[in-house]
C-alpha positions in Angstrom: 60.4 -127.8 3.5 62.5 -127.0 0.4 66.4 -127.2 0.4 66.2 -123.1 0.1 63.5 -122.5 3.0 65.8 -124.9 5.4 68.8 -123.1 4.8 67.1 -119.5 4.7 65.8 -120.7 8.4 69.1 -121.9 9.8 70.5 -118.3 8.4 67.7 -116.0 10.3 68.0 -118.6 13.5 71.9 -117.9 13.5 71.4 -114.4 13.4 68.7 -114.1 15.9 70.7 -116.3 17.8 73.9 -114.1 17.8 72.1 -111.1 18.9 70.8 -113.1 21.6 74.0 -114.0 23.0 75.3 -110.6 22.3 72.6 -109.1 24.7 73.6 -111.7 27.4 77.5 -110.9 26.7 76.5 -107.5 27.3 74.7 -108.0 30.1 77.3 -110.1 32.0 80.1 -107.9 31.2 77.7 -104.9 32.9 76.7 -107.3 35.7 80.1 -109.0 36.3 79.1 -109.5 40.7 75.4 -110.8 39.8 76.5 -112.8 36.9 79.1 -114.6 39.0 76.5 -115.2 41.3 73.9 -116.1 38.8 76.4 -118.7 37.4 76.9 -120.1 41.0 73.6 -121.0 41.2 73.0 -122.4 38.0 76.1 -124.6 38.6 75.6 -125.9 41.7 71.8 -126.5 40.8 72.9 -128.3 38.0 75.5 -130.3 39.7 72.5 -132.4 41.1 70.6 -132.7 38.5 73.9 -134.0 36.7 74.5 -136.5 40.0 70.9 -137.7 39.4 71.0 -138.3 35.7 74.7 -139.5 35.8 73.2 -142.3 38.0 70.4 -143.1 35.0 73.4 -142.6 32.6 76.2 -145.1 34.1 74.4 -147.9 35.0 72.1 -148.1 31.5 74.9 -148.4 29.8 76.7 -150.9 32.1 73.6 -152.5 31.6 74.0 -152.6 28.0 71.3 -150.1 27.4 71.5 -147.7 24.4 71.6 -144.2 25.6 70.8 -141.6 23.0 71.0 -138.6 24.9 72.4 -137.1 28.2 71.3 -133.2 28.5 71.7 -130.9 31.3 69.3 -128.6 31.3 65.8 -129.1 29.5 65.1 -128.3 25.8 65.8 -126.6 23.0 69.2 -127.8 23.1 71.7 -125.0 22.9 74.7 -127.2 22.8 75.1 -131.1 21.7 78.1 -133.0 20.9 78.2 -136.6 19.4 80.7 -138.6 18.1 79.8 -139.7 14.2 81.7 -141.5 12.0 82.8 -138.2 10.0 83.9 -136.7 13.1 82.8 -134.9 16.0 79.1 -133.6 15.3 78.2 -129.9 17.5 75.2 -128.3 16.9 74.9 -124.9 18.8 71.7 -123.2 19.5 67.7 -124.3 18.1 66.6 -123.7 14.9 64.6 -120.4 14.7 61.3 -120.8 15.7 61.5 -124.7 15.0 59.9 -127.3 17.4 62.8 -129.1 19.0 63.0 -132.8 18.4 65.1 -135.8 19.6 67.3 -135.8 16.3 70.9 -134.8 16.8 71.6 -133.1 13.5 68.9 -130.0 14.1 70.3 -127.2 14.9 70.5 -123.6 14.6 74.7 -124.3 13.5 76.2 -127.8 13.2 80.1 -128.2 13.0 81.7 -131.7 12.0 85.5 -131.5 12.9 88.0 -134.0 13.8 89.1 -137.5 12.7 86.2 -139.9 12.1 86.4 -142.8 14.1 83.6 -145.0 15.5 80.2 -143.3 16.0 79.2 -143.1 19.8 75.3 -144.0 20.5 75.1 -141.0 22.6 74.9 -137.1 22.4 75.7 -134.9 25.2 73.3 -131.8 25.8 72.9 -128.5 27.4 69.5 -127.5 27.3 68.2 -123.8 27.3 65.5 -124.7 30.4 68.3 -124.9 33.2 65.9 -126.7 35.4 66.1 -130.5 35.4 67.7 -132.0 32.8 66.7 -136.1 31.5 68.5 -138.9 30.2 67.4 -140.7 26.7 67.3 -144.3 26.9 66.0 -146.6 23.5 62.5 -147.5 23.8 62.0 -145.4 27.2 59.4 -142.2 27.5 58.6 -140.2 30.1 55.5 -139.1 28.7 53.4 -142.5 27.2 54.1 -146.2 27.2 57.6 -147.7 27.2 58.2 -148.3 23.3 58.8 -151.8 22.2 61.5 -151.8 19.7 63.4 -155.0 18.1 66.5 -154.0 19.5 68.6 -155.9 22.0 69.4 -153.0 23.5 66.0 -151.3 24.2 65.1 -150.6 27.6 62.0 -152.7 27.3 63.7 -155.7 26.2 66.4 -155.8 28.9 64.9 -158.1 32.2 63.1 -156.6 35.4 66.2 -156.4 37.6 68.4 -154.1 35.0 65.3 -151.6 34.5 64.8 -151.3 37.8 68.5 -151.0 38.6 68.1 -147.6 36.0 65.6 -146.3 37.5 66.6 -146.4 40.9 70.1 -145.1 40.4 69.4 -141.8 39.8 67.6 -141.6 43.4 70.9 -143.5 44.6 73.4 -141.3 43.5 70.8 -138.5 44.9 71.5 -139.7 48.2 75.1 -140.6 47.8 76.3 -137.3 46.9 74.2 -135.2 49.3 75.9 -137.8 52.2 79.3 -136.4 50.6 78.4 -133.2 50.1 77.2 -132.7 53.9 80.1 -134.7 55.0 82.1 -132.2 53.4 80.2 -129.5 54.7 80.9 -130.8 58.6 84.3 -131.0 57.6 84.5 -127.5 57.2 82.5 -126.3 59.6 79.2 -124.6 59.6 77.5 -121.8 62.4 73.6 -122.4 62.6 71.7 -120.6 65.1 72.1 -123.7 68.0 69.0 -125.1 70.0 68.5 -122.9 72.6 65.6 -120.6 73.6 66.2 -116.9 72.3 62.3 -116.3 74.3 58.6 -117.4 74.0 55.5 -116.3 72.9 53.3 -115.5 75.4 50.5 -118.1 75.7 52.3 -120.4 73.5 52.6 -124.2 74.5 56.4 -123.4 75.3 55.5 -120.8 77.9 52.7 -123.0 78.9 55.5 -125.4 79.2 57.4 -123.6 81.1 60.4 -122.7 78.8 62.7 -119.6 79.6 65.0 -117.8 77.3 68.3 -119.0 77.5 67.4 -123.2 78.0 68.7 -125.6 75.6 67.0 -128.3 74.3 69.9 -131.1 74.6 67.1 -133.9 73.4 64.3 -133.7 70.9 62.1 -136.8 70.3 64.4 -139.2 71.1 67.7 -137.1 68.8 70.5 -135.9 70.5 73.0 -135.5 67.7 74.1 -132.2 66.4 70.7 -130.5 67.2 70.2 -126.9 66.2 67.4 -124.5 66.0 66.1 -125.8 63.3 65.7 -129.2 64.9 62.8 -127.0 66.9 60.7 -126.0 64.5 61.0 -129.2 62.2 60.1 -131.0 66.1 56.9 -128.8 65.9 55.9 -128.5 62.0 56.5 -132.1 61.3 54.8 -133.5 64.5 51.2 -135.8 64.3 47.7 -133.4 65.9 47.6 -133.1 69.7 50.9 -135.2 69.2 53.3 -134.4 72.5 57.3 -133.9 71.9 59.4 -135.2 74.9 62.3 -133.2 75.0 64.9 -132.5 77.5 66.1 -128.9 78.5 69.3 -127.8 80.5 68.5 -124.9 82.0 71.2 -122.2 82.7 71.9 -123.1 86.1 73.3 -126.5 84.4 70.5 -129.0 85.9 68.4 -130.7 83.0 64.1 -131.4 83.0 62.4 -133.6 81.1 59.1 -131.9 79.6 56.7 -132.3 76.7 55.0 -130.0 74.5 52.5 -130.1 71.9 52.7 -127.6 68.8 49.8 -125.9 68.1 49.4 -124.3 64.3 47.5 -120.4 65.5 45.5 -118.7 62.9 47.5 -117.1 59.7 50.7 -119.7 60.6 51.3 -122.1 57.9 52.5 -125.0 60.5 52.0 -126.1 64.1 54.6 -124.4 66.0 55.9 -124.4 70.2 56.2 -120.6 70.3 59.7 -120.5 70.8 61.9 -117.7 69.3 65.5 -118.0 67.7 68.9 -117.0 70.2 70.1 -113.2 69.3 73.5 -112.6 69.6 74.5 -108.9 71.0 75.7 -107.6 67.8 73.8 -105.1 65.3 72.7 -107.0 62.3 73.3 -105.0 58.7 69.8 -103.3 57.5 69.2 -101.7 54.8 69.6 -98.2 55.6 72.3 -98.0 58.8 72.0 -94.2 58.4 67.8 -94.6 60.1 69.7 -97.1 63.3 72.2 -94.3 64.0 69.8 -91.4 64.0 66.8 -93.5 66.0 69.6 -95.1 68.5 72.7 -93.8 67.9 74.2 -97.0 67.2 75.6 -98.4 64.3 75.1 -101.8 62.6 78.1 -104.3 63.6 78.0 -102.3 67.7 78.4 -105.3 70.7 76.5 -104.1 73.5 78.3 -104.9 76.6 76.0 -103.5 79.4 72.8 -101.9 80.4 72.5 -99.0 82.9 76.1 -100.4 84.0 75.4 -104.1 84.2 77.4 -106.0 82.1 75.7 -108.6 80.1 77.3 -111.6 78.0 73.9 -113.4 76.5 71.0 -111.3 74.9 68.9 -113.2 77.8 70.8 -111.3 80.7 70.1 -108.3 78.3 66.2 -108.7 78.0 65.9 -109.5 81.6 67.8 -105.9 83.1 65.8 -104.3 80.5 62.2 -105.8 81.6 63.1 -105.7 85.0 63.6 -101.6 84.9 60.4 -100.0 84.5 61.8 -97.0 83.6 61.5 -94.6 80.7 64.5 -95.1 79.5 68.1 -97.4 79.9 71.4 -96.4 78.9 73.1 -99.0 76.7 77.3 -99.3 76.5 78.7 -100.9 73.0 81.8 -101.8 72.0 82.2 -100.3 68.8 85.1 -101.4 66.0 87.2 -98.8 64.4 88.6 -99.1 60.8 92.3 -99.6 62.5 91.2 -102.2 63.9 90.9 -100.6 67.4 87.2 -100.6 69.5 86.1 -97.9 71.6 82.9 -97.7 73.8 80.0 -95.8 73.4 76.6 -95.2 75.3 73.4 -94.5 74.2 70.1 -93.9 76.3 67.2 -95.7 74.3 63.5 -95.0 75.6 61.6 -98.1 76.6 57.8 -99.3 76.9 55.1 -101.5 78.3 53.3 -104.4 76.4 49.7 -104.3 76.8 48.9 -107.8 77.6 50.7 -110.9 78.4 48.8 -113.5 76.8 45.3 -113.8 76.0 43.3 -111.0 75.4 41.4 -111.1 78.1 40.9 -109.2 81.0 42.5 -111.3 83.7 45.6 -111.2 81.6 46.2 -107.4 81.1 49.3 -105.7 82.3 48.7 -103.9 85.1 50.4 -101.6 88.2 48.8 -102.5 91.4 45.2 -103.5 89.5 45.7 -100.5 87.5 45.6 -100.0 83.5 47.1 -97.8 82.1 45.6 -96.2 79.0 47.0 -97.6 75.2 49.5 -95.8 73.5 50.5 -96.5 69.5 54.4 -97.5 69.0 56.2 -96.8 66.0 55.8 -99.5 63.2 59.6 -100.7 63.2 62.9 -99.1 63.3 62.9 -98.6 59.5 59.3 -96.7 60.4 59.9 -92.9 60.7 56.6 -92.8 61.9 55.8 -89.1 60.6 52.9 -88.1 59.1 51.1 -84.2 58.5 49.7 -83.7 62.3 45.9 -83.0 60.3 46.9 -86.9 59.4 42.8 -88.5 60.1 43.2 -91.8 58.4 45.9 -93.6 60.2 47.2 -94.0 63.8 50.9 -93.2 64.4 53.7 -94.1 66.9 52.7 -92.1 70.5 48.9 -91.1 69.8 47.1 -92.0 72.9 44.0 -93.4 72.8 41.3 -91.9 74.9 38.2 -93.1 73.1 37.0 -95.8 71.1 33.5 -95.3 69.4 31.6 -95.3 72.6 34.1 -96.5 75.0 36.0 -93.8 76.7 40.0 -94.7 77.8 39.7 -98.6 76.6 41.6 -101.0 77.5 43.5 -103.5 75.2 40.9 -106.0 75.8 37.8 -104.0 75.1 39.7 -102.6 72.2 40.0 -105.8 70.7 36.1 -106.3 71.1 35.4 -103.2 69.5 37.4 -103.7 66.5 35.9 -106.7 65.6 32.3 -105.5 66.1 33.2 -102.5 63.7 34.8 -104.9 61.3 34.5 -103.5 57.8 33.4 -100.7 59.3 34.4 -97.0 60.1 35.6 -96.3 63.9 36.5 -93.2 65.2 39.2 -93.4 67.4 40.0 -90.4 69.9 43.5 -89.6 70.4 46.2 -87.3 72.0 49.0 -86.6 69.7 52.3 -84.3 70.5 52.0 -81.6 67.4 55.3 -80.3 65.6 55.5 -77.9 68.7 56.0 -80.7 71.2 52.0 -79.9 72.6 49.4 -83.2 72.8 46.7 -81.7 71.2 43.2 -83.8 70.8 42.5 -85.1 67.6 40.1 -87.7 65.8 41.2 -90.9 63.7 38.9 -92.5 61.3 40.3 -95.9 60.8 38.4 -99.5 59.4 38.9 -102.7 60.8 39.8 -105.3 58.8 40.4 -109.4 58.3 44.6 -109.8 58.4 45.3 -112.0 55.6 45.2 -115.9 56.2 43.8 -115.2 59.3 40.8 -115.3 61.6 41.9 -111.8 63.9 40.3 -108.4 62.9 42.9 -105.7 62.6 43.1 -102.0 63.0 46.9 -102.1 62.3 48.7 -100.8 65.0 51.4 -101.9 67.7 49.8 -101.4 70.9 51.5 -100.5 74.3 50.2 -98.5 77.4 51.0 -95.6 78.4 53.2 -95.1 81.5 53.8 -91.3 80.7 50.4 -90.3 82.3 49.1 -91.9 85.4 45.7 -91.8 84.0 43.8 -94.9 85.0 42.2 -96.7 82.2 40.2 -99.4 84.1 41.6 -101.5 87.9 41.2 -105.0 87.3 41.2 -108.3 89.4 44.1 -109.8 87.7 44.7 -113.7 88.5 47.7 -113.8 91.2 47.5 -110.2 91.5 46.6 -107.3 94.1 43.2 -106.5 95.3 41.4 -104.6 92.8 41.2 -100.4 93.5 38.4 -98.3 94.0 39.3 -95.4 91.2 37.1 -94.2 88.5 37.7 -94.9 85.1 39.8 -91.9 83.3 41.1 -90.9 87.1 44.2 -89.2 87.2 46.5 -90.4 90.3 48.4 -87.2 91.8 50.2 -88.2 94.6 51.0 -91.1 96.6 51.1 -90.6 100.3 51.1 -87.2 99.4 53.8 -86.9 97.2 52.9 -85.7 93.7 53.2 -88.0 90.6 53.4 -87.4 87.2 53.8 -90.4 85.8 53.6 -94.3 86.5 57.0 -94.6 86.9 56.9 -92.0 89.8 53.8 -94.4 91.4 55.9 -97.3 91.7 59.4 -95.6 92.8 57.1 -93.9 95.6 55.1 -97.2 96.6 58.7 -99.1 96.7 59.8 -96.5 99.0 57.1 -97.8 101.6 57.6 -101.2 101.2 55.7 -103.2 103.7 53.4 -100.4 104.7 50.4 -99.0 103.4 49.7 -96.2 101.0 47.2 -94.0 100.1 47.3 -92.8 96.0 45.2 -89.5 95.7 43.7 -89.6 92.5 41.5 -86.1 90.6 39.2 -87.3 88.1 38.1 -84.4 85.0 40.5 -82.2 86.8 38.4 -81.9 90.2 39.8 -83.5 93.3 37.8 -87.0 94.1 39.6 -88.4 97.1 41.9 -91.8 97.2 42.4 -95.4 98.2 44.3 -97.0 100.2 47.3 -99.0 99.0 48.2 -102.2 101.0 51.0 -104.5 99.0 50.4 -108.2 100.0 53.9 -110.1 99.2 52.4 -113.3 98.2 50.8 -112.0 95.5 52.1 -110.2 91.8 51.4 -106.4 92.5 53.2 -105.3 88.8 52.3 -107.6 86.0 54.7 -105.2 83.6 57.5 -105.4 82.0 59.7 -103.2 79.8 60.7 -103.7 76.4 62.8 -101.2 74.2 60.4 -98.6 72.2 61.8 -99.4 69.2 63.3 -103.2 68.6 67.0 -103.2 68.2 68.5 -105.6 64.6 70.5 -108.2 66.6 72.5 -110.9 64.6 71.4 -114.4 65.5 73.1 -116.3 67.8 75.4 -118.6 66.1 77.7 -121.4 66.8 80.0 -123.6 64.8 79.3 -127.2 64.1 82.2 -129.0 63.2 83.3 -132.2 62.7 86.7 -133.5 65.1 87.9 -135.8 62.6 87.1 -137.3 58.6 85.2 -140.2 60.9 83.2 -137.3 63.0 82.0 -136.0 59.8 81.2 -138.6 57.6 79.0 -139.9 60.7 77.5 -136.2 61.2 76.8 -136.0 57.1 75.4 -139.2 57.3 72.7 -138.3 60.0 72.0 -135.3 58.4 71.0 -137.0 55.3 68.7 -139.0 56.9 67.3 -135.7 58.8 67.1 -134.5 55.3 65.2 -137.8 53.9 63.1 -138.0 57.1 62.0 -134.5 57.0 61.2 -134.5 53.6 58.8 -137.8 53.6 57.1 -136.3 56.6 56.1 -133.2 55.1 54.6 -134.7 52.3 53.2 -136.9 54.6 51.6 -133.9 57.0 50.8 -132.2 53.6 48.6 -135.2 52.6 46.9 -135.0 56.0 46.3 -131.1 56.0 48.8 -130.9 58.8 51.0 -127.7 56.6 50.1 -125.4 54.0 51.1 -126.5 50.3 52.2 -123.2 50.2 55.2 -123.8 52.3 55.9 -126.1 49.0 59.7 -124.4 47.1 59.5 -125.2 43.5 62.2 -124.1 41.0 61.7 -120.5 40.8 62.2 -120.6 44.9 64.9 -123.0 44.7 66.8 -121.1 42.3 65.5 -117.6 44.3 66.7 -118.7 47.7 70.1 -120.2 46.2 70.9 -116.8 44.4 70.4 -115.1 48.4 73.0 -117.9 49.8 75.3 -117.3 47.3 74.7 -113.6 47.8 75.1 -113.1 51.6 76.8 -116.3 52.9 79.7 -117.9 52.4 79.8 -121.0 50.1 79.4 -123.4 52.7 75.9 -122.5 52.7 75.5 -123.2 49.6 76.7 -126.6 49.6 74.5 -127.3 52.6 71.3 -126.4 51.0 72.3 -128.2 47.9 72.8 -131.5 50.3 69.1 -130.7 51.1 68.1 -130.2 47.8 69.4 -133.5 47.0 68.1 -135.6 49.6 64.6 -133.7 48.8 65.2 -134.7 45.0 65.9 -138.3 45.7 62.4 -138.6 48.0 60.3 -136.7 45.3 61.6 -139.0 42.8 60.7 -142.1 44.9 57.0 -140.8 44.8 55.0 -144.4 43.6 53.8 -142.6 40.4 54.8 -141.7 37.0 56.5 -139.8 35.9 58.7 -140.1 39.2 61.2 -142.9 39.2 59.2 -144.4 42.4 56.2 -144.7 39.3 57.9 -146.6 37.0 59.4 -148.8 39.5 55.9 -149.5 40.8 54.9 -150.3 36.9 58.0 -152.6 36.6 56.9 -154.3 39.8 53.7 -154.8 39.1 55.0 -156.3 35.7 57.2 -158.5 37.8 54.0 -160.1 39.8 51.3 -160.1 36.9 54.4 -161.9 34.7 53.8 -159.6 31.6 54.1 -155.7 30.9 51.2 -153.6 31.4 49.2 -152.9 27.9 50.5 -149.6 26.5 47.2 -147.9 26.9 47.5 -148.8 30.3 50.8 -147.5 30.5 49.6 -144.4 28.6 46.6 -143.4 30.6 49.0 -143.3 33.8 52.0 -141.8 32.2 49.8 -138.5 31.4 48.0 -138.2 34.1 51.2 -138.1 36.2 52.2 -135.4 34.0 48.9 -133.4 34.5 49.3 -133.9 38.3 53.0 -132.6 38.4 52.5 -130.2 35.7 49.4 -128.4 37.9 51.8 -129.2 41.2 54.3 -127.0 39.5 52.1 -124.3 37.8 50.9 -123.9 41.7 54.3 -124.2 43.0 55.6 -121.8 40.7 53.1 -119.3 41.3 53.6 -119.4 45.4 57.4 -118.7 44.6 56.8 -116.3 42.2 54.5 -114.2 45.0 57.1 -115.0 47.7 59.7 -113.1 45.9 57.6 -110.0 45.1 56.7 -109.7 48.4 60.3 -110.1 49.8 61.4 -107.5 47.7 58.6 -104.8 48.2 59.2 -105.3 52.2 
């Protein structure tokens, strides 16, 4: 290129340049809150990064190795600064539209300024790419052969043990600094949801087990040390097939059992899992729309609740119990609720509450039940964000508090047949007879067309719906012979039950308050079936035996905080040992994975690449306070240092294991050699990436539209 093209290109890459920043100046000064945050996360990213190529940095040139570059950030280089003999050399910004190359005098604008002075071998870089960064070493590549150059201080011509020593630092200094950083971290103090049960899945290897809400696991696999919730699930995700976890559980009466339980991954999951749910606290969480908690419950985001139909309650366990323990339509809730002054005054609130359909399994023996009875399904609302409204002519959906009556051919199905029938009219249109309560407060009949179909990731045929049963109407769906329950009744299918021992009933709760009131004794429930009287059956309750397999849950799911507690270190001593255990939780956890990832034990897409790192750092920063931060950067860091161990180039484990083998054959590997495994290492982790990348990239979207 001519003297006059070069110039006219630096002239239109400064301007173009300028504008650029101008936009981003602009921006910032609009966005001063996200651009803070956005600056966070770029520096504390970068910060490890910088650790790990400091490590390269320092010992090459104690090593006497010529560095010719130290960037932070990937190119083009929008800043470098070098020492020269005329002065200080700083190039801002790539040339327009110009392929950047290793040469420190390109730029879209070089400055020479100061006193000259001896020139410094190396130039310090900020590249525009602020993921990764890489330091330049004489004679060393990271894509191709090592160069051979005749110069003393080439990485290729300094001995085995100095190369090596290069290599491995930045991995060192990975690990060194994510010890500090978590020691700091435990110096501080941190809350993490702690290792006790919040509740279990039903049917899941922890209720198998046993497990109750409100036990803490005080050993996991042999660890006793600092263990929080998250010690649960890595327990389970990171655990060998049909492998069992011994643990050790202090149950809330204080005395301890020794169990163990083997994860199992269930269809959709992504890992093997026990079926244990997080601790809640009894504090409102923030959602995004308070305005929809207040008007559905009349209670406000940052409300304690204190008691339940005038029990107190201190743990959300005592809270579910009283709760599932009512069988009543409804409970009335007391909160303590904060005033701006700083004062608190209580309020109560009645909140309506339901019955699950089935306990476990879908299967018959494990339907919920009143005395063998079942009632009929009823849909709940979606969630508390859900209005659940739609026109009352609505055909092509179910809604929260249609009852079902009729399935295709089945008339008042249970959960179980349901189930059955949605996956034989998979793909297929069902019609689904319902009652639903008009604008007018009238159930009026109606007809839904809906079409089952395959959940995503999963092996389960979906209508979409949340079922529950109806304990408004003491309709009879089906009487079952229910392991460890009563004798199975003699009613019709659809019956209505109208009075027990001659009292009238209008409503499953009214069955069981009347059958209590004869405890002991035998009653007779008069049932009517399509409105004409049928006769009854007698009642007898047999106390060794479940006669009620229900319990009651709130109607619509209340946003409770998680359970927190603070993990502290006592002394400096306390927490450089806690930071240093951590870090090896960190390094273990992080070998495993890859290791259960090899062995089809967890989905690659459970794999975080930049976009997610950078993603889920932006959220810390957001909602947490900073100490977050700095503990997810000690993971990051400890993650960084195992990638980079990987035996494989381009990883710094690779060209260890290609120094080594140099070592033991007594000469270098040929440079085609060299070549051949340098580039498919870069295929390998470039298609790791573009996979990586593309996971993230879905996992945000989808955050954000939910």
């Amino acid at each position: 290129m001519s003297k006059n093209g070069s110039s006219s290109n630096r002239t239109l890459g400064g301007i173009f340049w300028i504008v650029v920043l101008a936009v981003v100046v602009f921006l910032i000064v609009k966005h001063v809150g996200v651009a803070g945050n956005v600056a966070l996360v770029l520096i504390g990213f970068g910060s490890v990064v910088l650790i790990h190529e400091f490590g390269h940095f320092i010992i090459a040139k104690l090593g006497g190795i010529k560095v010719e570059g130290f960037s932070i950030g990937m190119p083009p280089t929008l800043l470098g600064l070098q020492r020269t003999g005329a002065g200080l050399r700083l190039r801002i910004l790539p040339m327009f539209f110009s392929k950047e190359d290793e040469e420190p005098d390109e730029g879209g604008m070089t400055f020479t300024f100061g006193k000259g002075g001896k020139a410094s071998d190396t130039e310090y870089r900020v590249g525009l790419i602020p993921f990764g960064g890489y330091v330049k070493l004489l004679g060393q590549e990271d894509i191709g052969p090592v160069k051979q150059i005749d110069d003393a201080r080439s990485f290729a011509n300094k001995p085995i043990g100095i190369r090596i020593a290069v290599i491995a630092a930045g991995v060192t200094f990975n690990f060194i600094s994510a010890a500090i950083i978590l020691m700091t971290v435990f110096l501080v103090g941190i809350t993490f949801p702690p290792a006790v049960v919040g509740g279990v899945v039903p049917g899941s290897p922890a209720a198998e087990a046993g497990l109750q809400a409100g036990d803490e696991l005080i050993e996991i696999d042999g660890s006793r040390d600092n263990l929080d919730f998250s010690s649960i699930a890595l327990a389970a995700a990171l655990s060998g097939r049909d492998e069992p976890i011994a643990m050790t559980v202090r149950r809330r009466d204080g005395s301890t059992k020794e169990m163990s339980i083997v994860a199992r991954r269930t269809p959709g999951s992504q890992m093997a899992e026990f079926g244990i749910m997080a601790p809640q606290s009894l504090t409102l969480a923030t959602i995004t729309d308070p305005n929809i908690l207040e008007e559905r419950t009349g209670l406000r985001s940052g409300d304690t609740i204190t008691a339940v139909d005038g029990q107190a309650v201190e743990r959300h366990w005592d809270f579910a119990e009283i709760i599932a323990d009512s069988l009543a339509p409804a409970v009335t809730v007391s909160a303590e609720r904060a005033a701006s002054d700083g004062t608190s005054r209580s309020i109560e609130v009645e909140l309506p509450l339901t019955w699950s359909a089935s306990e476990g399994d879908v299967n018959e023996t494990d339907l919920n039940h009143v005395y063998s009875m079942v009632p009929r399904l009823r849909v709940l609302p979606d969630d508390l964000l859900s209005d659940g409204q739609t026109d009352d002519d609505d055909n092509t959906r179910l809604r929260g508090g249609d009852i079902i009556v009729a399935a295709g051919d089945i008339e008042n199905p249970t959960y179980a047949e349901l189930r059955a029938i949605t996956v034989e009219y998979e793909g297929k249109p069902l019609s689904i007879k319902i009652l639903r309560v008009d604008s007018n407060g009238i159930e009026r009949p109606a007809t839904v067309i809906v079409t089952p179909k395959r959940a995503p990731e999963s092996d389960r045929v979906i209508i979409g719906f949340l079922p529950a049963l109806d304990a408004g109407h003491p309709v009879v769906a089906k009487t079952i012979d229910a392991d460890g329950g009563p004798a199975k009744l003699d009613i019709p299918r659809g019956a209505r039950i109208t009075a027990v021992n001659g009292r009238a009933v209008s409503s499953y709760y009214d069955i069981i308050a009347e059958v209590r009131r004869w405890e002991g004794q035998s009653v007779k429930l008069e049932y009517q079936l399509d409105g004409r009287a049928e006769g009854g059956v007698t009642l007898q309750i047999d106390q060794t035996r479940r006669p009620i397999a229900v319990a009651s849950t709130l109607e619509e799911e209340l946003p409770l905080d998680t359970l927190e507690r603070l993990y502290k270190a006592s002394s400096p001593v306390e927490a450089i040992r806690m930071g240093y255990r951590r870090t090896l939780m960190f390094v273990a956890q992080t070998y495993v994975t890859f290791k259960q990832l090899i062995a089809g034990l967890i989905s690659p897409k459970l794999l975080m690449g930049p976009v997610g790192i950078v993603v889920s750092s932006y959220q810390i920063v957001e909602g947490r306070s900073l100490v977050y931060y700095a503990y997810f950067l000690g993971l990051i860091s400890a993650s960084i240092a195992v990638l980079n161990l990987m035996p494989m180039p381009p990883f710094d484990g690779g060209l260890i294991a290609i120094m080594l083998v140099e070592k033991v054959k007594g000469s270098a590997l040929s440079e085609k050699a060299q070549g051949v495994m340098a580039y498919a290492g870069w295929v390998l982790v470039g298609t790791l990436l573009l996979y990586v990348t593309f996971n993230d990239i879905v996992r945000t979207l989808h955050g954000f539209l939910n």
